[in-house]
Backbone as a printed PyTorch tensor [residue, N CA C, xyz], in Angstrom:
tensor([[[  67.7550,   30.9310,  -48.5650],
         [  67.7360,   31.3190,  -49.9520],
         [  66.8060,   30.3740,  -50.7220]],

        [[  66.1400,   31.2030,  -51.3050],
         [  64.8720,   30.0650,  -52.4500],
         [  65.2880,   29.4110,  -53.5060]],

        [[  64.7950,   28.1280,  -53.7490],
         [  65.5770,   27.5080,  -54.1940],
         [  65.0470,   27.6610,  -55.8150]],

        [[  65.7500,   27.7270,  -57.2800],
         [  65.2060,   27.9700,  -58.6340],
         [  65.1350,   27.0400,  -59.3350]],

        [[  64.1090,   26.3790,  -60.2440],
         [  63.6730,   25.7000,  -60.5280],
         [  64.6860,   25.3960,  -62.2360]],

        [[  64.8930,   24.3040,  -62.5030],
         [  65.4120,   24.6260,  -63.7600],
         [  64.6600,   25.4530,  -65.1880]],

        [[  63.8920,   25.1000,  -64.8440],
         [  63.0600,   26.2570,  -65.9030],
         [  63.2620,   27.5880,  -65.6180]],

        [[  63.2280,   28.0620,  -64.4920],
         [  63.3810,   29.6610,  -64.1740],
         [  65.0810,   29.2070,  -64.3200]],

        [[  65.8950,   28.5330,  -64.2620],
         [  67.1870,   28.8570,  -64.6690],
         [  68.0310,   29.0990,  -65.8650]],

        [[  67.1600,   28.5890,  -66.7100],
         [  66.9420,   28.2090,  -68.2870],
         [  66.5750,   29.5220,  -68.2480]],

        [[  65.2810,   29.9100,  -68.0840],
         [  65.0950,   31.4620,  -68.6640],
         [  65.8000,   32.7820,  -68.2490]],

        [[  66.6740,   32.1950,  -67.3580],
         [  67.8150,   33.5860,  -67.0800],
         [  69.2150,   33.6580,  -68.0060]],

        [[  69.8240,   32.1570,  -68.6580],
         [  70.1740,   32.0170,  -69.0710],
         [  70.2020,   32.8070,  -70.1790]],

        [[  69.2220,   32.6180,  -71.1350],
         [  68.7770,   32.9100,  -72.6020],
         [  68.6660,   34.5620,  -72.9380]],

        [[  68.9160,   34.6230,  -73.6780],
         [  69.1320,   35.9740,  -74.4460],
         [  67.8510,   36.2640,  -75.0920]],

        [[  67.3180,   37.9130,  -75.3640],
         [  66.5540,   37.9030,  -76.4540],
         [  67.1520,   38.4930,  -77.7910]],

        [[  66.4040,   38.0110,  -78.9230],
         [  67.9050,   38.4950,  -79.8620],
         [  67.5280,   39.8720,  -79.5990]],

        [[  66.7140,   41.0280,  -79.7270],
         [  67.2710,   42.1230,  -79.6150],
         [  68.9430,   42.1940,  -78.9040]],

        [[  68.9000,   41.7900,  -78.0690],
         [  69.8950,   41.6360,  -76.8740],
         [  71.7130,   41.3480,  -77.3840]],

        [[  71.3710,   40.4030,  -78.8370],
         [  72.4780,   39.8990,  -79.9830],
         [  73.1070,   41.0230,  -80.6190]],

        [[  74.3400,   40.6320,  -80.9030],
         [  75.0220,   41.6120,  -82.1910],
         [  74.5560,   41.1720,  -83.3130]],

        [[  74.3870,   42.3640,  -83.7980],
         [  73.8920,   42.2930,  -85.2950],
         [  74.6860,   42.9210,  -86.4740]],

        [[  74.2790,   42.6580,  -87.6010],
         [  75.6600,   42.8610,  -88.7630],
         [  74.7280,   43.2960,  -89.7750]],

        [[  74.7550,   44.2360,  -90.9370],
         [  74.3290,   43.9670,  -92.6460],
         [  74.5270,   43.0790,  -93.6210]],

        [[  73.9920,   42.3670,  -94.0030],
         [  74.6380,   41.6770,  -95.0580],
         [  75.0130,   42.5930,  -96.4890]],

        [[  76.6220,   41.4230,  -96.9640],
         [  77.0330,   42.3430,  -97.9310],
         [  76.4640,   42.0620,  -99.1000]],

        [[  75.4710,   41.0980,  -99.1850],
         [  74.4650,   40.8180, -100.5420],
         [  73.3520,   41.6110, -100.6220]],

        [[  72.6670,   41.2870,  -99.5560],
         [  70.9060,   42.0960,  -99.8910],
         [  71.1330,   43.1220,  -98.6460]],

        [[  71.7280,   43.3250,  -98.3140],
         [  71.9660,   44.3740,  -96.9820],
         [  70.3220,   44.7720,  -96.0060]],

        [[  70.4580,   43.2990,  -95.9340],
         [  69.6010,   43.6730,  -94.4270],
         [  70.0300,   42.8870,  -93.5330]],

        [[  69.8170,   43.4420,  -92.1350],
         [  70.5030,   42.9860,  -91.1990],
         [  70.1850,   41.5280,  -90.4360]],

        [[  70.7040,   41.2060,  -89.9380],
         [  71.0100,   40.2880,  -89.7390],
         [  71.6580,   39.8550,  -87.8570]],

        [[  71.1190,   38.6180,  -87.1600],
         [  71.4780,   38.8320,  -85.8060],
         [  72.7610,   37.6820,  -85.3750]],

        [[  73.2370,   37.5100,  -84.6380],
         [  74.1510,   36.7180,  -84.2770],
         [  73.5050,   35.1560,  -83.7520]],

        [[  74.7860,   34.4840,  -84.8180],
         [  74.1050,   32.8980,  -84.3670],
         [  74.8570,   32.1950,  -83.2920]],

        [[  75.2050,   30.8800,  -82.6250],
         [  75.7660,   30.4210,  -81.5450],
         [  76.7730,   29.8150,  -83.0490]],

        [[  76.7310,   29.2150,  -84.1510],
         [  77.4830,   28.5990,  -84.9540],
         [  78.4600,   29.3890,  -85.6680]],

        [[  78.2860,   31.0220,  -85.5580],
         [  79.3350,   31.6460,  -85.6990],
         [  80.0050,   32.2900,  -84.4260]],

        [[  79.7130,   31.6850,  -83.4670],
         [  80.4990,   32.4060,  -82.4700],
         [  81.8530,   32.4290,  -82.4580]],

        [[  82.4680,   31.7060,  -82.9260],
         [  83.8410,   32.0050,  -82.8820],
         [  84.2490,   32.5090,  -83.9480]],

        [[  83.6120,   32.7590,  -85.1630],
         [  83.7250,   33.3750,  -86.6700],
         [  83.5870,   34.8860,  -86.6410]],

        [[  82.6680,   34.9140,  -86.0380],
         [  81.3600,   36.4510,  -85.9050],
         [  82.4260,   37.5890,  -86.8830]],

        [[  83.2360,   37.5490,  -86.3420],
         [  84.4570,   38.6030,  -87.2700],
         [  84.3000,   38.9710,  -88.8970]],

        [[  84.4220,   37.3230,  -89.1020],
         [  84.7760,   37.0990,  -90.0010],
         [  83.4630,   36.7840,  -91.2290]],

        [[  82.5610,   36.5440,  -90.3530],
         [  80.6170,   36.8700,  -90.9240],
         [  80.6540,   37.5940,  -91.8060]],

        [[  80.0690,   38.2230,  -93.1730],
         [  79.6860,   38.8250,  -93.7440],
         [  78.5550,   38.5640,  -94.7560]],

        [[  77.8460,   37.5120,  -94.6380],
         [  76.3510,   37.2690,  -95.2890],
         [  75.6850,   36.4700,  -94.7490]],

        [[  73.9410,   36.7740,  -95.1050],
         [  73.4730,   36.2870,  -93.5070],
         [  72.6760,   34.8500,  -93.9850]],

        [[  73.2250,   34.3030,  -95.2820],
         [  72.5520,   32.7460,  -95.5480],
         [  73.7170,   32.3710,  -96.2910]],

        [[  73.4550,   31.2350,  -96.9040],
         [  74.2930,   30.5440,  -97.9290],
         [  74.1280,   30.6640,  -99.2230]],

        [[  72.5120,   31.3610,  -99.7350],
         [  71.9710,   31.3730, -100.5520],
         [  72.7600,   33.1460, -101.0970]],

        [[  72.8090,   34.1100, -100.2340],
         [  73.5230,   35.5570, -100.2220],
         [  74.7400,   35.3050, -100.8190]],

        [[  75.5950,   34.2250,  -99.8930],
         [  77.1750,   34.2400, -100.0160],
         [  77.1950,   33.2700, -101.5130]],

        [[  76.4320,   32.5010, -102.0450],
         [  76.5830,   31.9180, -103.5490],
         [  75.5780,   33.0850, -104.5420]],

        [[  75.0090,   33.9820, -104.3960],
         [  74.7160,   34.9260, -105.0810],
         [  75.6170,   36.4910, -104.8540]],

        [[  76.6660,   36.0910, -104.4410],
         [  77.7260,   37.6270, -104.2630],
         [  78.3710,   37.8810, -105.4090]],

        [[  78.9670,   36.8760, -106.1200],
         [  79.1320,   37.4120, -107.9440],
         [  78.0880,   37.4600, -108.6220]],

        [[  77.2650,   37.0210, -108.7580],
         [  76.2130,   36.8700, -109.7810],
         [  75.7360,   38.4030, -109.9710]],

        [[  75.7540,   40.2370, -109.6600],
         [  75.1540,   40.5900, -109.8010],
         [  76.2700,   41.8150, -110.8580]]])
């Protein structure tokens, strides 16, 4: 069996975001892809910056 180099192991690893779940945001409603820092949130996600989620009353 041939042996894989960490670089070719690294790139099997990795995702392309097409490949990600993706969501709308409920501010400017465009979409938006999945981060590793909401992975355990993802549910609970609903805007896709910080700048969206402190402009959600303002309109």
């Amino acid at each position: 069996m041939p042996r894989i180099g960490k670089r070719q192991a690294n790139a099997m690893k990795t995702r392309r975001k097409s490949d990600l779940p993706t969501k709308v945001c409920a501010a400017c409603g465009r979409p938006f892809a999945w981060r590793k820092k909401w992975g355990k949130v993802w549910d609970e996600v609903r805007y896709c910056s910080e700048r969206c989620k402190r402009a959600r009353g303002k309109d």
